[in-house]
VOPAGU-2260 file (C-alpha; in pm, 1 decimal, decimal comma):
REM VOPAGU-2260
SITE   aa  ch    i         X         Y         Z
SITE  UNK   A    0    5161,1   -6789,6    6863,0
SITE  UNK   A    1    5016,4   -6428,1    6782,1
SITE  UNK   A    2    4667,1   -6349,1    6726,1
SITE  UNK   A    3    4704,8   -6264,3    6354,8
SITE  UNK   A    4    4890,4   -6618,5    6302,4
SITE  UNK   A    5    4635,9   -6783,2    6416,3
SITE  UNK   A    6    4372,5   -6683,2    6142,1
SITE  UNK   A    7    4424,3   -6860,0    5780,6
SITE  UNK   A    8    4502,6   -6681,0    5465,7
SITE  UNK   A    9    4169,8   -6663,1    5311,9
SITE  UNK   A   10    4013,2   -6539,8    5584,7
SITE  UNK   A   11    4241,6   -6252,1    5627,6
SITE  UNK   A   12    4180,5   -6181,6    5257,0
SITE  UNK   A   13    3796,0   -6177,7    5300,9
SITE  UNK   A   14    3852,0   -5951,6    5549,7
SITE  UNK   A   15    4044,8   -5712,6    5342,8
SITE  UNK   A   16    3818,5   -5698,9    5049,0
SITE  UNK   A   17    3480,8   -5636,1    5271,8
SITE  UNK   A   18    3658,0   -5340,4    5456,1
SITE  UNK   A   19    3724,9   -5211,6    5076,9
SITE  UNK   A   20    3395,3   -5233,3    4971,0
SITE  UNK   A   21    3286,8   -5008,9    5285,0
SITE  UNK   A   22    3546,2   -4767,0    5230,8
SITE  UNK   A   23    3437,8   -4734,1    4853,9
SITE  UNK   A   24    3077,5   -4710,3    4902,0
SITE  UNK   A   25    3066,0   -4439,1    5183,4
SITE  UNK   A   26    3351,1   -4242,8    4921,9
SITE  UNK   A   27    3128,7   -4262,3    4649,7
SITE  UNK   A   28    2803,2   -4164,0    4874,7
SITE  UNK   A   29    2994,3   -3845,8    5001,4
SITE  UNK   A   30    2977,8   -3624,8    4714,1
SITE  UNK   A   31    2616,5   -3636,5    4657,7
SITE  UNK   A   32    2582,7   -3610,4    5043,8
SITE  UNK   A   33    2750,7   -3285,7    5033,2
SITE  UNK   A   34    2583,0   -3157,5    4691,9
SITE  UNK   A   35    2268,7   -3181,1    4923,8
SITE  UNK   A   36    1930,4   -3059,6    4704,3
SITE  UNK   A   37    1935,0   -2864,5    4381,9
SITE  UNK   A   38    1825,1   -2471,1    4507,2
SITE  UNK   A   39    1619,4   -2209,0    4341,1
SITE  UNK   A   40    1749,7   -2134,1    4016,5
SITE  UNK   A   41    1737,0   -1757,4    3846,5
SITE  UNK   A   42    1517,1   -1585,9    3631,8
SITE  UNK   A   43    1493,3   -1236,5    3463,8
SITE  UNK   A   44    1123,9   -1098,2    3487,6
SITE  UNK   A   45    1021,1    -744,3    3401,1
SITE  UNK   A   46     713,9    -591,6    3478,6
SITE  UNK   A   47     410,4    -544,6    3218,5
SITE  UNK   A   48     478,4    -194,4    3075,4
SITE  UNK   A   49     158,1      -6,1    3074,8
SITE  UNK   A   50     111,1     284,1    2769,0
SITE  UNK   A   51    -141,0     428,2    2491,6
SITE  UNK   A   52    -151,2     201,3    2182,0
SITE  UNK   A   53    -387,5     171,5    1897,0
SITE  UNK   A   54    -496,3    -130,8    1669,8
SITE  UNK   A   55    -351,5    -202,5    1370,9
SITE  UNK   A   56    -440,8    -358,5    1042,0
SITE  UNK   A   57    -241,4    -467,8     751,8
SITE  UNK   A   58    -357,9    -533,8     410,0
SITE  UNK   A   59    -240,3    -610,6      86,0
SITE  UNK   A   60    -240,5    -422,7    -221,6
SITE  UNK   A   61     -81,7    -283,0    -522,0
SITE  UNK   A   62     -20,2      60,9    -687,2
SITE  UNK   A   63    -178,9     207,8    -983,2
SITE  UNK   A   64    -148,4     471,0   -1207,5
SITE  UNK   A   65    -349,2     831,4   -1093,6
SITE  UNK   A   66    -369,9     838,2   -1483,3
SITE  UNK   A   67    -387,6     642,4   -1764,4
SITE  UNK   A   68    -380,9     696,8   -2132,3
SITE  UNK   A   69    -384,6     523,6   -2448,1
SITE  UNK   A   70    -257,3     768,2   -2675,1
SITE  UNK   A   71    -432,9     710,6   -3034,4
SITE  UNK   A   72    -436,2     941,7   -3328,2
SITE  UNK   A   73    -737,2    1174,5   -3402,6
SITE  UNK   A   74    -671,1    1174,0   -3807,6
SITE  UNK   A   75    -538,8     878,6   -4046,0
SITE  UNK   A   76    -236,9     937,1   -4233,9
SITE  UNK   A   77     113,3     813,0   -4273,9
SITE  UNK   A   78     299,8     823,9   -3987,4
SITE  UNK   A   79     605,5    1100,9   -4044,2
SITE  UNK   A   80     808,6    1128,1   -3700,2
SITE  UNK   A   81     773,3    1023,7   -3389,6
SITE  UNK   A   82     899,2    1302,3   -3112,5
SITE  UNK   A   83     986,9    1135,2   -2806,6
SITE  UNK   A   84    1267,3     911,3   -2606,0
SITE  UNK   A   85    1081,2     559,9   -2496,7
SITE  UNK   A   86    1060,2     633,9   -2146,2
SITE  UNK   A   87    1055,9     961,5   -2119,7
SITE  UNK   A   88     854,3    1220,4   -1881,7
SITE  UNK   A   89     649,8    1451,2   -2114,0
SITE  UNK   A   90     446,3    1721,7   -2038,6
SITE  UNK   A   91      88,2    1789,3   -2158,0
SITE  UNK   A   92      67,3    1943,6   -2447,9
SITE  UNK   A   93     385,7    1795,9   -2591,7
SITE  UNK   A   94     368,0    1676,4   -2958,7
SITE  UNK   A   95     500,6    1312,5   -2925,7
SITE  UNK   A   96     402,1    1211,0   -3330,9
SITE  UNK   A   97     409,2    1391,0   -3629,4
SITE  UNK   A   98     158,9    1295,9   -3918,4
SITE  UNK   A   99     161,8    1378,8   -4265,4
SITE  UNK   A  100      51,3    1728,6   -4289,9
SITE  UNK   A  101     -27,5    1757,5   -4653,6
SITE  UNK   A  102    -399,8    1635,0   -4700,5
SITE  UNK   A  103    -537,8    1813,7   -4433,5
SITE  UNK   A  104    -336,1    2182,3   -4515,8
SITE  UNK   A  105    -545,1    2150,9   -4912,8
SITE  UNK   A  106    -868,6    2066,2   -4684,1
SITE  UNK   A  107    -792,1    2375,4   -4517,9
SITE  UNK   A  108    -714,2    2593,4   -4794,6
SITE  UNK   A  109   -1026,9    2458,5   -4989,9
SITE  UNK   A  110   -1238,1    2538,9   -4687,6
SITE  UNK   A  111   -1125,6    2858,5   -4670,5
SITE  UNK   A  112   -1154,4    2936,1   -5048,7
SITE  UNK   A  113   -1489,6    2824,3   -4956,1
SITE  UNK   A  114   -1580,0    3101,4   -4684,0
SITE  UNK   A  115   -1457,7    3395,0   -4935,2
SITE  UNK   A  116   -1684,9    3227,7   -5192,7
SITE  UNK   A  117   -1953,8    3245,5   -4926,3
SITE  UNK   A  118   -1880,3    3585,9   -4832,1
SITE  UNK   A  119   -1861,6    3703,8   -5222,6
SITE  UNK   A  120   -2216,4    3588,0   -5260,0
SITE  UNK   A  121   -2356,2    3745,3   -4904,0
SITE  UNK   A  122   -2239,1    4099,0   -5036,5
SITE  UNK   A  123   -2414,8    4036,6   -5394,1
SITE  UNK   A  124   -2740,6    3894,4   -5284,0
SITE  UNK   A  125   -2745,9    4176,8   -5000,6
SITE  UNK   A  126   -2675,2    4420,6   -5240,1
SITE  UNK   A  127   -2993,8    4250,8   -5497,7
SITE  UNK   A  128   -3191,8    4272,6   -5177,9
SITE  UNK   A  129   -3142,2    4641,1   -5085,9
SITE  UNK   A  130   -3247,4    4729,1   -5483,5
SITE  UNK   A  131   -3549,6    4566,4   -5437,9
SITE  UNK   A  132   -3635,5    4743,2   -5174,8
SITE  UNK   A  133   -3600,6    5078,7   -5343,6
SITE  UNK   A  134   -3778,3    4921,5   -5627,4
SITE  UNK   A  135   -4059,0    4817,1   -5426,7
SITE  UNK   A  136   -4163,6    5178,7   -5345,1
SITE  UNK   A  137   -4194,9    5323,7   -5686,3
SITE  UNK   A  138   -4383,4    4958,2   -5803,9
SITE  UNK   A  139   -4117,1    4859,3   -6043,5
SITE  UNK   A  140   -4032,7    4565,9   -5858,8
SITE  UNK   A  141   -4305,6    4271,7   -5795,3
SITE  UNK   A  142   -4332,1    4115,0   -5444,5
SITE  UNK   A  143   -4237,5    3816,4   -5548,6
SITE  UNK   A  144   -3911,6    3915,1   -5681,9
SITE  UNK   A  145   -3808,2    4096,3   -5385,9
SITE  UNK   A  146   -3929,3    3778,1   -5209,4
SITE  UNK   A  147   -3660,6    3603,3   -5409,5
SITE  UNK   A  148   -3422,7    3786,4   -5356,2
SITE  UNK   A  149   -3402,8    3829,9   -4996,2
SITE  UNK   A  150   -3440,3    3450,8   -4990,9
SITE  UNK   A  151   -3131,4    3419,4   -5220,5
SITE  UNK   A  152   -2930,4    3647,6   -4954,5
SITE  UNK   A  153   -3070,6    3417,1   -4619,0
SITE  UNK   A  154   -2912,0    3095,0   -4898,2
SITE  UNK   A  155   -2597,9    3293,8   -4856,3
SITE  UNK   A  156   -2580,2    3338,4   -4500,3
SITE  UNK   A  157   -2637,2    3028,7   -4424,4
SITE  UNK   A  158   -2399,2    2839,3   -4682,5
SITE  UNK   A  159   -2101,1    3105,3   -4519,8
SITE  UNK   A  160   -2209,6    2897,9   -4166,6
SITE  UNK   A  161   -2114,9    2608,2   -4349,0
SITE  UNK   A  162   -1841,4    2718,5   -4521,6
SITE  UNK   A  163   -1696,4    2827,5   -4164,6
SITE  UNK   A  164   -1790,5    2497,9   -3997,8
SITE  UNK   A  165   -1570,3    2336,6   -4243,3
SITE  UNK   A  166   -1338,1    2557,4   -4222,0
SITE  UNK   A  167   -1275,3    2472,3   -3864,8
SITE  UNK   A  168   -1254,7    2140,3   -3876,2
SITE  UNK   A  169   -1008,1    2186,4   -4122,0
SITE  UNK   A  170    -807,7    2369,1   -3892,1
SITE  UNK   A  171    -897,9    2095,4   -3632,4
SITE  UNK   A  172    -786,6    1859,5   -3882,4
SITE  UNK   A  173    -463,3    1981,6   -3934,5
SITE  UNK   A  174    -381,9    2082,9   -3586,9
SITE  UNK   A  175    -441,6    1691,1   -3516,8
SITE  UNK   A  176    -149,1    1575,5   -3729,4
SITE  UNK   A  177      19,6    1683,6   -3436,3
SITE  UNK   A  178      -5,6    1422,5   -3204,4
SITE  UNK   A  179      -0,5    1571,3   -2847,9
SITE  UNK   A  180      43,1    1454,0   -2499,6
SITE  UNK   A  181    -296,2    1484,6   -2289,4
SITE  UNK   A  182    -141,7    1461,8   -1946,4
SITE  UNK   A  183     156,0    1503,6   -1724,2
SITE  UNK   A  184     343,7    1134,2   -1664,6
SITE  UNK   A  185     547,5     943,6   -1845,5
SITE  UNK   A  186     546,4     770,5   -2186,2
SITE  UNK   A  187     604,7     408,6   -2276,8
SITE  UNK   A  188     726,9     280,0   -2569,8
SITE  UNK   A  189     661,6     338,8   -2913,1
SITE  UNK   A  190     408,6     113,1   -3111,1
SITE  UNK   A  191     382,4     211,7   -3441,1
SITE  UNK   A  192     734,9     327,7   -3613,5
SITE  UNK   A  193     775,4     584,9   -3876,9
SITE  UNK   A  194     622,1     551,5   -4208,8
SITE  UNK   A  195     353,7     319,5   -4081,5
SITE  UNK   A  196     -13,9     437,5   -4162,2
SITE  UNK   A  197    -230,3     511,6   -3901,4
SITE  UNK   A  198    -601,0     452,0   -3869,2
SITE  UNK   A  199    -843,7     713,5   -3702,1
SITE  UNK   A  200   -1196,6     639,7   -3581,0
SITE  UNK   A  201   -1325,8     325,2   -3442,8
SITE  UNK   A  202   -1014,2      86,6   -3424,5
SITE  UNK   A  203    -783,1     336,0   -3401,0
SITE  UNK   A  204    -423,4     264,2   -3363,4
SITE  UNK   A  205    -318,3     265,1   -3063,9
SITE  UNK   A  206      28,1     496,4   -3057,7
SITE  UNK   A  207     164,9     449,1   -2713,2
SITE  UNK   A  208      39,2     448,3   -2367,5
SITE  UNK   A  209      99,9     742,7   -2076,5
SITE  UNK   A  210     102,0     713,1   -1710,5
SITE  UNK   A  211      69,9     948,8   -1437,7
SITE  UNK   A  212     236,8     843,2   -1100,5
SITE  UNK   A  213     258,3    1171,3    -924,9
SITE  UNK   A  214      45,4    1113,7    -713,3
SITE  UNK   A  215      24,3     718,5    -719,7
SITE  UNK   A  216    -284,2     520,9    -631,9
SITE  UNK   A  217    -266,0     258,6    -365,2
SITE  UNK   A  218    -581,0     -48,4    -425,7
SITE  UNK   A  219    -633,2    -260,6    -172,2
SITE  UNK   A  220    -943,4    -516,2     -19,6
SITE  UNK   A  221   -1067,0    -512,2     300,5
SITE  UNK   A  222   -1215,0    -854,9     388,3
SITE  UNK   A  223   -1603,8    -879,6     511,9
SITE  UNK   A  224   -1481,6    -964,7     895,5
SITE  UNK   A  225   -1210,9    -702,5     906,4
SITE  UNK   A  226   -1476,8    -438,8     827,4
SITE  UNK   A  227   -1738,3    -536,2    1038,4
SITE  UNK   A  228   -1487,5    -526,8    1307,9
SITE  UNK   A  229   -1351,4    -203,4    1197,4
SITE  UNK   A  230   -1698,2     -32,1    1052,3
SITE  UNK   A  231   -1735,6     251,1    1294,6
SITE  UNK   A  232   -1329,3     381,7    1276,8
SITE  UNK   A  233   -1350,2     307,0     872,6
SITE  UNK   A  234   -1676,3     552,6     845,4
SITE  UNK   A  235   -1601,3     804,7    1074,2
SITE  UNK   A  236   -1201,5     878,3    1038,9
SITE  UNK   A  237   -1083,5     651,0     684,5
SITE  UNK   A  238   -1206,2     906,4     388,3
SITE  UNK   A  239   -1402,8    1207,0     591,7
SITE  UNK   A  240   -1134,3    1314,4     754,8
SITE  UNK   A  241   -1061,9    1656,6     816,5
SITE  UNK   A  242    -727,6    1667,2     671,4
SITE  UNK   A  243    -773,6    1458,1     384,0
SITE  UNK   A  244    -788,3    1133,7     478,7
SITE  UNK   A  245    -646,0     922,3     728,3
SITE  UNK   A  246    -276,2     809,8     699,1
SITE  UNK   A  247    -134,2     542,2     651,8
SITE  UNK   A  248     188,6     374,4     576,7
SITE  UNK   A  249     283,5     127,9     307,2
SITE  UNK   A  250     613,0    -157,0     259,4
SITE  UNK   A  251     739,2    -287,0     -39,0
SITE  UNK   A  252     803,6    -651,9    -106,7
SITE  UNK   A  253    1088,3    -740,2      42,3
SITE  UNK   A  254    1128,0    -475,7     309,8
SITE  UNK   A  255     962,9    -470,6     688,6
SITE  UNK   A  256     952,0     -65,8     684,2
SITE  UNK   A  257     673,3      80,5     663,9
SITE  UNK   A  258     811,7     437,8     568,3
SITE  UNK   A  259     604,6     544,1     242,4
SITE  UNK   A  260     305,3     763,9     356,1
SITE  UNK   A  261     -34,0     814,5     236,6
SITE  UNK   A  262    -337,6     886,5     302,7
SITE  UNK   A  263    -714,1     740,8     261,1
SITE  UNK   A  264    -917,3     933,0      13,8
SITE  UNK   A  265   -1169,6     613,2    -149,2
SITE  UNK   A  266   -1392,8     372,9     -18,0
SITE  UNK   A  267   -1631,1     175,6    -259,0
SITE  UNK   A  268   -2010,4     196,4    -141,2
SITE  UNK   A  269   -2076,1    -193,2    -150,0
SITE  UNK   A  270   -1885,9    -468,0     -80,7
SITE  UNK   A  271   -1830,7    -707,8    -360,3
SITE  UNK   A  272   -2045,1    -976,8    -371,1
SITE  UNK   A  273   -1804,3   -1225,5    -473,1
SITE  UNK   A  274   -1534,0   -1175,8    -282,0
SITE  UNK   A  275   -1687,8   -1046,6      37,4
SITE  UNK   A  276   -1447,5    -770,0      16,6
SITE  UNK   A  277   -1453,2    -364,1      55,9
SITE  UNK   A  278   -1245,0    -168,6    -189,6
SITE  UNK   A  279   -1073,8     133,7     -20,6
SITE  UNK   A  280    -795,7     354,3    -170,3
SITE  UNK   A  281    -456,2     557,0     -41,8
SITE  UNK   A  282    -279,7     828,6    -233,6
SITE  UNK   A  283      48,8     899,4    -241,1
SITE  UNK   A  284     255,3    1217,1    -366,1
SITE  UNK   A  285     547,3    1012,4    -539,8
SITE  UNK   A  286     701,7    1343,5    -666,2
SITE  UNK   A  287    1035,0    1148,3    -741,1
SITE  UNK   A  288     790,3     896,4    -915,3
SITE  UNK   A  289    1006,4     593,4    -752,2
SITE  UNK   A  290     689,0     377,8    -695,7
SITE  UNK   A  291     575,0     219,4   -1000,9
SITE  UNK   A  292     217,8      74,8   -1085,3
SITE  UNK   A  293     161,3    -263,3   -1069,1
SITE  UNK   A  294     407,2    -335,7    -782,6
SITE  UNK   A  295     241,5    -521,1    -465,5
SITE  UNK   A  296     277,4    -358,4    -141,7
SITE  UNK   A  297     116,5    -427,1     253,1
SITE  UNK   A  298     -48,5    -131,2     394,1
SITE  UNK   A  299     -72,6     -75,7     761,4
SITE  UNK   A  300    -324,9     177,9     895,6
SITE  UNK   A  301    -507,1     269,5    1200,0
SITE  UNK   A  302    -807,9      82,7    1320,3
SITE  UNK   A  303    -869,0     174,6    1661,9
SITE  UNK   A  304    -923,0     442,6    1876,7
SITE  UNK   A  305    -559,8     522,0    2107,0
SITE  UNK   A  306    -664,5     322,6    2469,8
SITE  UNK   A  307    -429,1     198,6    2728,5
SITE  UNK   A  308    -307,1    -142,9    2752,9
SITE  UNK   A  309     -48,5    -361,6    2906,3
SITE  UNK   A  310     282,3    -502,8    2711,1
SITE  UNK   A  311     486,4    -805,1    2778,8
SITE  UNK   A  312     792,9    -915,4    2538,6
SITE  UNK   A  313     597,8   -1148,2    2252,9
SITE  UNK   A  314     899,4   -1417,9    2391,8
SITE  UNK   A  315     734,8   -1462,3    2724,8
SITE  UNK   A  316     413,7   -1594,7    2612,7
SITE  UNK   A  317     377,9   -1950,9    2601,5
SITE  UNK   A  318     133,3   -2165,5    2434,9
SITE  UNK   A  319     -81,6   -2464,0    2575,6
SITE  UNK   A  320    -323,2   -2625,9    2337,4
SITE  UNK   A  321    -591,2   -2343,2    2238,1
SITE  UNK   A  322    -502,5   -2097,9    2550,0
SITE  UNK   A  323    -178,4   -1834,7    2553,9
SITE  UNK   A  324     -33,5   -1860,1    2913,1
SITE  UNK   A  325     297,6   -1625,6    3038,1
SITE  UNK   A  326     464,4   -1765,5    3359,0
SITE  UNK   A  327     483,2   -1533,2    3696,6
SITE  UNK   A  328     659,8   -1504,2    3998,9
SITE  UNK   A  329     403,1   -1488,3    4324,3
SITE  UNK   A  330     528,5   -1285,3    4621,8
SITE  UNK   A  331     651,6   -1589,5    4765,1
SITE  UNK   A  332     881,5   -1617,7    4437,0
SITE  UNK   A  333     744,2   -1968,6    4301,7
SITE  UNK   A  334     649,5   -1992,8    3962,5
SITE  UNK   A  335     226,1   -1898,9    3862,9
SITE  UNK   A  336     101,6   -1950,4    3525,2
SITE  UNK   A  337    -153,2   -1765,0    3427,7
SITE  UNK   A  338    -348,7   -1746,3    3107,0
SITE  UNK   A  339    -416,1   -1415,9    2906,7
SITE  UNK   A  340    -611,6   -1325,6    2645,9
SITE  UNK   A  341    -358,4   -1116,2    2327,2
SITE  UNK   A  342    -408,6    -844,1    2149,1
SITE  UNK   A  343    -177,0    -751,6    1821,7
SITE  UNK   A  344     206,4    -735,9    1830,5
SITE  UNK   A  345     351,4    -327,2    1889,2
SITE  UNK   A  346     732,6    -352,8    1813,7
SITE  UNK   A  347     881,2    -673,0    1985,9
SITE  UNK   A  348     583,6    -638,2    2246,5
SITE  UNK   A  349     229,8    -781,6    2264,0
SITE  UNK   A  350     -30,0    -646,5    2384,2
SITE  UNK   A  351    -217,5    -819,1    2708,7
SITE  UNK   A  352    -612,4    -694,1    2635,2
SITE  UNK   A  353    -665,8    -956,1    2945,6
SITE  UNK   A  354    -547,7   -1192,2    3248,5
SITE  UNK   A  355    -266,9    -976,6    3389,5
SITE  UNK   A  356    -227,9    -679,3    3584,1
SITE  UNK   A  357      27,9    -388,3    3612,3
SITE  UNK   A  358     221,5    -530,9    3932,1
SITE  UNK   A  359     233,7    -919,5    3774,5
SITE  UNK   A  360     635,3   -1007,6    3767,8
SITE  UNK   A  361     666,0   -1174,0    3439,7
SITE  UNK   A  362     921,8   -1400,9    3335,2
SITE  UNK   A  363    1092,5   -1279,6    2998,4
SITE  UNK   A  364    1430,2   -1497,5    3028,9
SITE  UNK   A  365    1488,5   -1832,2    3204,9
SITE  UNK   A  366    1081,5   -1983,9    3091,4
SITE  UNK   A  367    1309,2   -2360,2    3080,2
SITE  UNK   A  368    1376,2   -2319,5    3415,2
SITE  UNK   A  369    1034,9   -2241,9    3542,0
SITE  UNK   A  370     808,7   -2527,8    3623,8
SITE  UNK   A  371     480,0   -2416,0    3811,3
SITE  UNK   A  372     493,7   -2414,1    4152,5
SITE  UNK   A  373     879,4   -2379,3    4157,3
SITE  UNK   A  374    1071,0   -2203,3    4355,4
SITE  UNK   A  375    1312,8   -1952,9    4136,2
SITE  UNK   A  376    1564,9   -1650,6    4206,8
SITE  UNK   A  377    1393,9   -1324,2    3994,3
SITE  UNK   A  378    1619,4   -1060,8    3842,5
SITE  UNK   A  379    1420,8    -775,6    3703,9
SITE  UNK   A  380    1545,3    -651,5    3371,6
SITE  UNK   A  381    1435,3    -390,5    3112,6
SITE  UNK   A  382    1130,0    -590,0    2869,5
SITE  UNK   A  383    1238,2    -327,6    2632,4
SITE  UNK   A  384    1584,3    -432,5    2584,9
SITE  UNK   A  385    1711,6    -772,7    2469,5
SITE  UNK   A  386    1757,2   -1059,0    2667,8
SITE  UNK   A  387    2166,5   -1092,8    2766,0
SITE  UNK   A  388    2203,6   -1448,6    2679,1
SITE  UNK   A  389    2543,0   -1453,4    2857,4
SITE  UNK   A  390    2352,9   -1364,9    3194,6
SITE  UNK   A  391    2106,8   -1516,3    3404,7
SITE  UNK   A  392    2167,5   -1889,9    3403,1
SITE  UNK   A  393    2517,8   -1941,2    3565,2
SITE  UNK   A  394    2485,1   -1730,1    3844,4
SITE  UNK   A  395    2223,1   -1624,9    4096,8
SITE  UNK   A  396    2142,3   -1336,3    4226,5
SITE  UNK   A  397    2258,6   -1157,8    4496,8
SITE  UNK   A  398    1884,0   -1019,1    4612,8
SITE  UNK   A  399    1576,7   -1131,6    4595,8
């Protein structure tokens, strides 16, 4: 009888299912033998680009008028027509109402009836006093008469003074029914409507209203620690400088471009007590009067001196707890954090004011990857340019 007969039938089964289980185990094993350890995996790093920058501040604000006017009536009367377009740009000098001319044209022709009666009685009473004064020396005149009679003629002279003084304010008078424009700007809407009486004096109604926007005003507070930081550049460059003022730019709400200009020409000389803050002023031309007062705006301006500093992508740094850190690659191309002190944002850079150094590789693409003390692939890119997010990850590099 053969060998194989020899064994039973369960034992030739055991047999069969424990050479399985080998085969199994070392084909499952194989593919993680082969896969081995993971390697170094890529990262895109960029040097810190070194250039002149400045600080910047930003503040809000909000525009005003260059000029304001309530425009109120110098003379009551009955309101006759009013001479504008609500809305319009008027000129100064421009009548904008029309009042009833009527009482003040009688005042002025009494008044002046008044001046020729003045006049009437200068030439008669200088005429009495030059007879006196013929009759004085033959003695047929007393003293006292010719006393008179030269005081009768200074009466005369001085009641023509009056009679002129009232003559002009006649004039004035009348010339005032004319409501006029005192400034350049443009004119609101109309509050008082024809055939309305007006009221002159204290309580005066008030006509309309007149703003000037060419050039616009720019208001804005500077807070108590922002200008004790900035002091020195406010003093010296802000309002006395040599062209004007220093510029600065201003955004609307809304926008993130900073592309209306202006300059500084205000600072307040105290710092408000309650707020803490400094009141400082920018001017703008606005010669196609776009900007409108009252509208909020952030102003950026210069606060620093230009000095040289080094810029990393603002994506690279990484926070931990209370300290900024951005990840580097040594010479021996493992991972070093290291911890850095920022300054303010320029563009889609930040400023480094401290911790790094011009020849630092920093890592600007790939920061999940990088674990301290890891080993990685660096591929240098351009910080200025974005990040590729189809590159990096899949594939290594070919160079170290």
């Amino acid at each position: 009888m053969s060998r194989i007969s020899e064994l039973s039938v369960p034992a030739i089964v055991r047999a069969i299912l424990a050479l399985a289980v080998i085969v199994g185990g070392a084909s499952a094993a194989s593919p993680a033998m082969a896969q081995g350890a993971p390697g170094p995996l890529p990262v895109s790093v960029a040097k810190p680009i070194k250039r002149e920058v400045t600080d910047k501040a930003e503040f809000t604000g909000r525009f005003e008028a260059s000029g304001l006017v309530e425009v109120r009536a110098q003379v009551s009367g009955q309101l006759m027509e009013v001479l504008f377009r609500d809305g319009a740009d008027v000129k100064k000098g421009e009548a904008l109402f029309k009042i009833d001319p009527r009482p003040y044209q009688n005042a002025l022709d009494q008044a002046q009836a008044s001046v020729a009666t003045a006049r009437t009685r200068i030439d008669l009473t200088k005429a009495d006093v030059d007879r006196a004064k013929d009759l004085l020396k033959t003695g047929n005149i007393s003293d006292q008469v010719a006393q008179q009679r030269n005081q009768a003629y200074l009466e005369a002279q001085a009641s023509l003074q009056s009679a002129q003084a009232a003559l002009a304010t006649a004039k004035l008078n009348l010339e005032w029914t004319d409501v006029r424009s005192p400034i350049d700007g443009r004119i609101g809407r109309k509050l008082v409507t024809e055939g309305n009486l007006i009221s002159a004096g204290a309580g005066a109604t008030l006509l309309a209203t007149i703003v000037n926007v060419r050039p616009i005003y720019f208001y804005f507070d500077v807070d108590e620690q922002s200008f004790l930081r900035y002091v020195g550049y406010i003093r010296d460059n802000l309002v006395n400088d040599a062209n004007g003022g220093a510029p600065v730019s201003i955004a609307l709400p809304g926008s993130d471009k900073f592309n209306i200009e202006g300059r500084i020409d205000f600072a307040d000389n105290q710092l408000d007590q309650q707020t803490g803050t400094l009141r400082l002023r920018a001017i703008m031309p606005n010669q196609d009067a776009s900007l409108v007062a009252g509208v909020f705006g952030q102003l950026r301006m210069q606060a620093s001196e230009p000095f040289e500093a080094l810029l990393v992508p603002d994506v690279a740094i990484l926070s931990d707890q209370t300290r900024k850190i951005v990840m580097t690659v040594g010479p021996d191309n493992k991972v070093v954090p290291k911890v850095v002190e920022l300054g303010q944002l320029d563009g889609e850079l930040r400023i480094i004011r401290s911790g790094l150094t011009p020849d630092d590789r920093v890592i600007v693409d790939g920061l999940m990857r990088a674990r301290p003390g890891s080993e990685v692939i660096p591929q240098t890119v351009d910080p200025t340019k974005p990040a590729d997010p189809a590159a990096g990850a899949a594939k290594p590099a070919a160079g170290k």
